[in-house]
C-alpha positions as CSV (number, residue, x, y, z in Angstrom):
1,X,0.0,0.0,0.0
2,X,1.2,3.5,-1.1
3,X,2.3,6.0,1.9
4,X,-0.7,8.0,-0.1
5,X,-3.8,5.8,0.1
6,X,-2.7,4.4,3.9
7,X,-2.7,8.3,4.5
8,X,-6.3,8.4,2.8
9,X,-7.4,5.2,4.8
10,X,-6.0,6.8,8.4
11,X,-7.9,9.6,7.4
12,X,-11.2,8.3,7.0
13,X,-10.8,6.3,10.0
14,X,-10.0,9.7,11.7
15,X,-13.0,11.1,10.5
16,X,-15.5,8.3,11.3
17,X,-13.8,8.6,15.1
18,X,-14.2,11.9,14.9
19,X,-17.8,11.9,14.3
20,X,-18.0,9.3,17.3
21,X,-16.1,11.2,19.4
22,X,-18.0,14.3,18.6
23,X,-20.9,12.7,19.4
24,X,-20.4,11.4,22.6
25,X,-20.9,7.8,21.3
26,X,-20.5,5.7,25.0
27,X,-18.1,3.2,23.3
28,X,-16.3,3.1,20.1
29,X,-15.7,-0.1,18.8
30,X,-12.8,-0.4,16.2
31,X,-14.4,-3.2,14.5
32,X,-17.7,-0.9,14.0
33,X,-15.4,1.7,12.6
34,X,-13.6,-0.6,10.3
35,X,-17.2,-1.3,8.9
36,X,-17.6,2.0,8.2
37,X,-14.9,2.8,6.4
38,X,-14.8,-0.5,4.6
39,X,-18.5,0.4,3.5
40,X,-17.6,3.7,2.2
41,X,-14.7,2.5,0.2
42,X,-17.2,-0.3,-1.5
43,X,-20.2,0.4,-0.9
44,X,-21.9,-2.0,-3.8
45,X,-19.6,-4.9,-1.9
46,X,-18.2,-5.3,-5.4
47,X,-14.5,-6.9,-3.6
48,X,-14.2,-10.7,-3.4
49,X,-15.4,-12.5,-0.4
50,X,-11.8,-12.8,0.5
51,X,-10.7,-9.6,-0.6
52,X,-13.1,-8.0,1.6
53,X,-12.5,-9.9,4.7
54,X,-8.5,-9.0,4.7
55,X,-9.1,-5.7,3.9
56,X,-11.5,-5.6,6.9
57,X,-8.9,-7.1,8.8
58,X,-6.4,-4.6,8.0
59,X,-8.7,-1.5,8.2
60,X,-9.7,-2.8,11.9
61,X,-5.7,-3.2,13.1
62,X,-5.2,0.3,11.6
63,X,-8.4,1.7,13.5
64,X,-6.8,0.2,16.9
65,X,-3.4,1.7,16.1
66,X,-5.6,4.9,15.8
67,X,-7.5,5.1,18.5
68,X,-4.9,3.6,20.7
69,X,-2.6,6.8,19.3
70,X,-5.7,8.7,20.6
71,X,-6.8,6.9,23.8
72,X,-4.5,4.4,25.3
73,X,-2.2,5.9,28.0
74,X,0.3,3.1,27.8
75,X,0.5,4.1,23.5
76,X,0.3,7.8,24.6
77,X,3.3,7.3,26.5
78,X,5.2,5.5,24.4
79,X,5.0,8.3,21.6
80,X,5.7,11.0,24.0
81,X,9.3,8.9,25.0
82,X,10.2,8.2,21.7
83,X,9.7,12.2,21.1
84,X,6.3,11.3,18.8
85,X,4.0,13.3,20.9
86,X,5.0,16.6,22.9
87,X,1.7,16.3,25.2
88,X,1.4,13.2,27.4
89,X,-2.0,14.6,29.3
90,X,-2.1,18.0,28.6
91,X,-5.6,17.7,30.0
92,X,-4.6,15.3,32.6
93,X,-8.0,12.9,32.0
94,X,-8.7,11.5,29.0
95,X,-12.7,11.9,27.2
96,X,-12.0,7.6,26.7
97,X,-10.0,4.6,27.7
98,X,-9.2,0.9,26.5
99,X,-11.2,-1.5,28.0
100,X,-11.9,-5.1,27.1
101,X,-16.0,-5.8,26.7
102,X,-16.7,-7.6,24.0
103,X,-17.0,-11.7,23.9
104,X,-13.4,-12.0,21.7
105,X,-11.7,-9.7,24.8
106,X,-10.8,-7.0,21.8
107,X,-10.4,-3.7,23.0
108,X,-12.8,-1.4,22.7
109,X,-13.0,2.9,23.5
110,X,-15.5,3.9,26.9
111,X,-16.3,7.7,27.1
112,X,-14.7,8.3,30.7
113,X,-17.8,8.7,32.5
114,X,-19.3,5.0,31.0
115,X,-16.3,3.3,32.7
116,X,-17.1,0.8,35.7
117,X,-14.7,0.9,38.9
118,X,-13.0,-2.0,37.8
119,X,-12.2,-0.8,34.3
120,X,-10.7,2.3,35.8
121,X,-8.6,0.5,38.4
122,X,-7.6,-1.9,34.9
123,X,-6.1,1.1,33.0
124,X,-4.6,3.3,36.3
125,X,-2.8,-0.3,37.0
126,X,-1.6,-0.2,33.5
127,X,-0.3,3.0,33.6
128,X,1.0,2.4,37.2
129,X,3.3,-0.4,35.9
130,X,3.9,1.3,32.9
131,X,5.3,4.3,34.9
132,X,7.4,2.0,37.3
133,X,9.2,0.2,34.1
134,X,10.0,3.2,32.3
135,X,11.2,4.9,36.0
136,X,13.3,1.6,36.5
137,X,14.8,1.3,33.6
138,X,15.5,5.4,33.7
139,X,17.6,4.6,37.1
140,X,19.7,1.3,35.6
141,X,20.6,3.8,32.5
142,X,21.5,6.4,34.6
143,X,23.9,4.3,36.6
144,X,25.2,2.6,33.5
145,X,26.3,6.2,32.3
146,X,27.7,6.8,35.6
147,X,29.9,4.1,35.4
148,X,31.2,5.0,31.8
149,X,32.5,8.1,33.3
């Protein structure tokens, strides 16, 4: 796939998350938004049986990578250290968060104030040991670099 059309693909995933976001859709499920894209792109279903199911496929693992970009404090995090992102939380809570509802345990996007107790102690536990690794491993590097003088 050309940088172009995977740019044209991220965008209409973008916009459909958008519009969900806008919204304030509860939860967004990336497989829904895959569906919508997909049905936008060929809308007479005119694709081969298999040529629509990969492509499905492939527009759902991009509309995770999205909203993950967008929503998941452990993939926030990562951007921001490998200088990606600029703003970790800039608004210190996020409007969603991963959590895992669905009968295949695939991730899906709860608005904030949707979230149950135990999904919010899920993520802050993420982020806790996230934190903790990144802190660790901060500390062994700088003692490495104190011993190289």
């Amino acid at each position: 796939m050309t940088d172009s059309l995977a740019n044209q693909l991220t965008q209409k995933i973008r916009e459909v998350v958008l519009g969900l976001e806008e919204a304030g859709c509860d939860i967004i499920q990336p497989n829904w938004v895959a569906n919508t894209v997909f049905n936008s792109i060929d809308p007479e279903k005119d694709a081969p049986e298999i040529v629509a199911y990969s492509s499905l496929q492939h527009i759902a693992q991009m509309t995770r990578k999205v909203l993950a970009h967008r929503h998941d404090p452990i993939t926030k995090a990562k951007s921001y250290a490998a200088g990606i992102s600029d703003d970790l939380f800039g608004n210190i809570l996020q409007d969603y968060y991963p959590a895992r509802r669905d009968e295949n345990n695939d991730p899906v996007y709860v608005r904030r104030d949707q979230m149950t107790k135990i999904e919010c102690r899920r993520v802050s536990c993420r982020m806790r040991k996230a934190g903790t690794t990144l802190v660790e491993h901060a500390d062994a590097l700088d003692a490495f670099s104190a011993q190289v003088g």
